[in-house]
Structure formats: C-alpha cells, structure tokens
C-alpha positions as CSV (number, residue, x, y, z in Angstrom):
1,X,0.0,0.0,0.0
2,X,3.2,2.1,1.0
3,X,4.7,1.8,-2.4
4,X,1.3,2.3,-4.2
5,X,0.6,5.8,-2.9
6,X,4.4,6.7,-4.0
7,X,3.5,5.5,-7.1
8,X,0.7,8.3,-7.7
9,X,2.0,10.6,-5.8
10,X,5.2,10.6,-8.2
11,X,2.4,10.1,-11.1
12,X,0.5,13.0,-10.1
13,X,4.3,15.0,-9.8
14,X,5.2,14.2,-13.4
15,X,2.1,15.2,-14.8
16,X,1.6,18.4,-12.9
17,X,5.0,19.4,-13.9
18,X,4.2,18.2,-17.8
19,X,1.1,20.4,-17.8
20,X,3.0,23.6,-16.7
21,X,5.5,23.3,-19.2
22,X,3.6,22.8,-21.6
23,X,1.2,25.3,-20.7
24,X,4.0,28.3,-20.4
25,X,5.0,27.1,-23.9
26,X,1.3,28.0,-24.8
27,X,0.9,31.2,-22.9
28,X,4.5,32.3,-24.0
29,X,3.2,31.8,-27.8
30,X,-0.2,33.9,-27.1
31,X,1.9,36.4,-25.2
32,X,4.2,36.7,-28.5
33,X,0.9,37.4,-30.6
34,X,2.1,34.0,-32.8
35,X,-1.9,33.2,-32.5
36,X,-4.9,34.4,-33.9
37,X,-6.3,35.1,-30.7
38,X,-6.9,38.6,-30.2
39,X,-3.8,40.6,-28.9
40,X,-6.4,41.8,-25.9
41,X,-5.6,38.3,-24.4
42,X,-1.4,38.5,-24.6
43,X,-1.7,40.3,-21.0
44,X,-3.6,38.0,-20.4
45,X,-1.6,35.1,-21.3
46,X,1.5,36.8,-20.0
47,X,-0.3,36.5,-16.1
48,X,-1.0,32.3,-17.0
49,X,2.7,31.9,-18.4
50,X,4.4,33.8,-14.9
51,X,1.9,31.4,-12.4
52,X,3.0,28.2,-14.9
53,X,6.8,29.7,-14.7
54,X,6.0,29.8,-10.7
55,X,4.7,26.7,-10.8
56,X,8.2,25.0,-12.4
57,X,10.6,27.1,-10.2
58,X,11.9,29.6,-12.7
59,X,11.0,32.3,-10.5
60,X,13.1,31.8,-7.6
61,X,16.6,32.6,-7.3
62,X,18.8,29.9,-9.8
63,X,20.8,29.1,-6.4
64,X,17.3,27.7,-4.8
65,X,17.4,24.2,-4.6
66,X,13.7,23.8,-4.9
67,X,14.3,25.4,-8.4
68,X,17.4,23.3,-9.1
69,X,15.5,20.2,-8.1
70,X,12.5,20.9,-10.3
71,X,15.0,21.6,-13.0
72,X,17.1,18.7,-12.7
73,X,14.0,16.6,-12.9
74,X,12.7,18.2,-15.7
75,X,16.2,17.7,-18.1
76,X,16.1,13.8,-16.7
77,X,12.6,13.2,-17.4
78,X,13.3,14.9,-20.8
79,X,10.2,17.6,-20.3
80,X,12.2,20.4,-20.0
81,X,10.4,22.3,-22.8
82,X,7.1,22.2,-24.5
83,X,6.2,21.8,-28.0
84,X,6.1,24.9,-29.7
85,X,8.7,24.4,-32.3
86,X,5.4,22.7,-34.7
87,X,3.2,24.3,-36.6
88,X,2.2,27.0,-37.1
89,X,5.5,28.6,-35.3
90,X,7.5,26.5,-37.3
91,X,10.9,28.1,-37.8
92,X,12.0,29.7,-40.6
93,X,14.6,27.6,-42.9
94,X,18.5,28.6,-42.1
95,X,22.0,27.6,-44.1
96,X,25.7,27.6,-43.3
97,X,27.1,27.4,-47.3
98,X,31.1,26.7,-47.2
99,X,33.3,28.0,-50.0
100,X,36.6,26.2,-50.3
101,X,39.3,28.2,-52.1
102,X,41.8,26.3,-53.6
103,X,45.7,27.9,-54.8
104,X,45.2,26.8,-58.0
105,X,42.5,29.4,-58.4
106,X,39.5,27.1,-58.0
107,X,36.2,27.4,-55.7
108,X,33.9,24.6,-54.4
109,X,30.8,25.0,-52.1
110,X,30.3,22.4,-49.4
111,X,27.8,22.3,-46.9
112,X,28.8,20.7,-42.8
113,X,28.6,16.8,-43.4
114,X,26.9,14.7,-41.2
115,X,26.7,10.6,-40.9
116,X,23.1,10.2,-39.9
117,X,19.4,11.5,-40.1
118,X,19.8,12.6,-36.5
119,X,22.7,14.6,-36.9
120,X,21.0,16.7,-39.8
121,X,18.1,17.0,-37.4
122,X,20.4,18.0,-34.4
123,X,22.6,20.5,-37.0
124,X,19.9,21.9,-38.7
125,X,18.8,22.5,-34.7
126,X,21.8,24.4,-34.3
127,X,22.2,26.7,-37.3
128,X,18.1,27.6,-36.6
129,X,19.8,28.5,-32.8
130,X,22.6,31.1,-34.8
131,X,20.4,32.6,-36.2
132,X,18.7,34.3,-32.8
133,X,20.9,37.4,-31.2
134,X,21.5,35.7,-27.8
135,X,23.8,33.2,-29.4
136,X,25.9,35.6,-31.5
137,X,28.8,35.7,-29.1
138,X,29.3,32.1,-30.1
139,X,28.9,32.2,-33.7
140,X,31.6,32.2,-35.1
141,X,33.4,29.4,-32.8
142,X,30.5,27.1,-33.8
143,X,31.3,28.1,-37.6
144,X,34.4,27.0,-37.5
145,X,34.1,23.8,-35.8
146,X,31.8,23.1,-38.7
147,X,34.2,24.8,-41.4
148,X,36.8,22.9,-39.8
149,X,35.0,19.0,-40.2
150,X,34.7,19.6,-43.8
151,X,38.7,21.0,-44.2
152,X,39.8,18.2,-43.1
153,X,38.5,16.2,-45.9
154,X,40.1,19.4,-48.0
155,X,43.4,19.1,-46.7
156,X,45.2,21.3,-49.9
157,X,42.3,24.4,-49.1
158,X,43.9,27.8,-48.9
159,X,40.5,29.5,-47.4
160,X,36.8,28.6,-46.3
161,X,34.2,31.4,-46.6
162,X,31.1,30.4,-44.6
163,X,28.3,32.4,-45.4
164,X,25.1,31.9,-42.8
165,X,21.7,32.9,-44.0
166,X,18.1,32.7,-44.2
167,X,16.5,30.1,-46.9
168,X,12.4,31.3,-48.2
169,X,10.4,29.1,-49.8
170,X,8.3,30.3,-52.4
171,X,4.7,30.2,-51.9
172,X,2.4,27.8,-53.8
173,X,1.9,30.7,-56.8
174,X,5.7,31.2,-56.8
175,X,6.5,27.6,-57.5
176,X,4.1,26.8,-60.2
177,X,6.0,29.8,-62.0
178,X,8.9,28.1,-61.3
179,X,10.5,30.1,-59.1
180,X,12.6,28.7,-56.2
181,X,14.0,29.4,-53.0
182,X,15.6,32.7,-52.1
183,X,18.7,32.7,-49.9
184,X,19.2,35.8,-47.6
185,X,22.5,36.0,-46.3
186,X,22.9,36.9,-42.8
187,X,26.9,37.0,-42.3
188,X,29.8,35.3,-43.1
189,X,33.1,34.0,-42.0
190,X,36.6,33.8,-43.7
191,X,38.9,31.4,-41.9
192,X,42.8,31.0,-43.7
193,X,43.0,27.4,-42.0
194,X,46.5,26.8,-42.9
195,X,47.9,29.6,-41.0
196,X,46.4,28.4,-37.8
197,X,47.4,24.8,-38.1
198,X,51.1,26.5,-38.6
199,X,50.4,28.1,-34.6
C-alpha cells in the first residue's frame, strides 16, 4: 500500500509538472501574438505563463534548490520544454554554405557533413539557434568547428568562406511559375586554416 501511494504521488508529480511546461510554452506563444487570438488576451496570457513559470521554479533565485531540483528533474525526465517548435510557429529555414578556395584558383561549395538523419536534425537545430541574437557571441566558434570537419576532408584548401543565412520558400503561386527558393545572407566567415594549423 506504501509503495502504491508513492507511485501516484510521483504520477501526479510528473504530470503536474508536464502540464505547466507545456502550458507556459502555450501562454509564452499567445503572449508573442504567434496566434490568432486577439492581442487583448497576450496580457492575459503573460499573467497564465508567470503562475506556470511559478509553478516549475523559474521564479526563484537559480541558487534555490527547490528550483534546481524541479530543473534537474525536468532535463532527466526529458520535459524540459514544451512543443512549440510545430506548426504554425515553425521556424523559418536557415544555411551555413562553405566556400573552399583552392591555390590553384578554383572554388567549391560544401555544406557541414553529417553521418546520420539525427545529426541533420540536431545540425539543422543548431544553425536555426545562430540565427537568434542571444547566441551571436558564439557564432563564429561554432562556424568554424563546422568549417573545420569539412577542411579536413580538404586538406590542400587555402581558405573557407562560410556564409550563414536565411533560406524562403516560395509560396504555392511562386512555384508553379517556377520560381525557387531565395537565400538571404545573414553573415559570413573567412577562416585562412592553414595559417592556424602553422600556430
């Protein structure tokens, strides 16, 4: 009987702490205005997302260990975030274009290789992430890891240009003209490789 009532009580843990991250991922969206609701609710939503941020912590000082507890739980039990990343907030399309310059003059475009399905997923996670201003303090150390994996299949490369950007799709009336996608370049990199293997 002991055993049984830790059972639900850790059930009805788990499930209260699901239901508040997911429901600041919500009120967080309707705050934004990413909904059709009316924008007379985002005040309201802002109230719902600070008692469902309450709710998991977040509010208290990051040294609490209440908080740290809640957190720690969270990242184990993998329900650290909601799912807002689907439709219709899905991000917009982003691309890290490498241009290998060769002495002999010539110029190849690459893109970061990866070995799996789940390391495309998990890169194309990453260049979405450069793209927002908080990270761009690490940019261009994460750019050159990348530029890096694909020089060393390049060995006799003089230079790597990686140029980061936005990638639009064109609409349903666009493609059947036969346009395609637009790429928007947001900055770029130039890294002379062989000069810092000489250091």
């Amino acid at each position: 009987m002991y055993w049984k009532r830790i059972h639900w009580v850790w059930f009805g843990l788990h499930f209260f702490l699901l239901t508040a991250v997911c429901f600041a991922g919500v009120f967080w969206l309707i705050a934004q205005g990413s909904t059709i609701l009316p924008s007379a609710s985002d005040e309201y939503a802002r109230k719902a997302e600070l008692a469902a941020t309450w709710c998991l912590g977040k509010e208290a000082e990051a040294s609490n260990p209440v908080r740290r507890g809640i957190a720690t739980y969270l990242h184990a039990a993998g329900i650290q975030a909601g799912y807002s990343f689907f439709a219709p907030n899905v991000p917009s399309q982003h691309r890290l274009t490498l241009e290998l310059f060769y002495d002999d003059g010539r110029v190849e475009h690459q893109s970061p290789h990866v070995r799996s399905k789940a390391a495309a997923l998990r890169l194309d996670t990453l260049l979405d992430k450069l793209a927002e201003e908080r990270y761009e303090a690490v940019r261009e150390v994460l750019v050159k890891m990348l530029a890096f994996s694909v020089w060393r299949e390049h060995a006799d490369v003089k230079k790597i240009r990686a140029t980061f950007g936005s990638v639009n799709s064109p609409d349903i009336n666009e493609f059947e003209q036969g346009h395609g996608e637009i790429f928007q370049p947001m900055f770029s990199f130039d890294f002379s490789l062989r000069d810092e293997q000489r250091q």
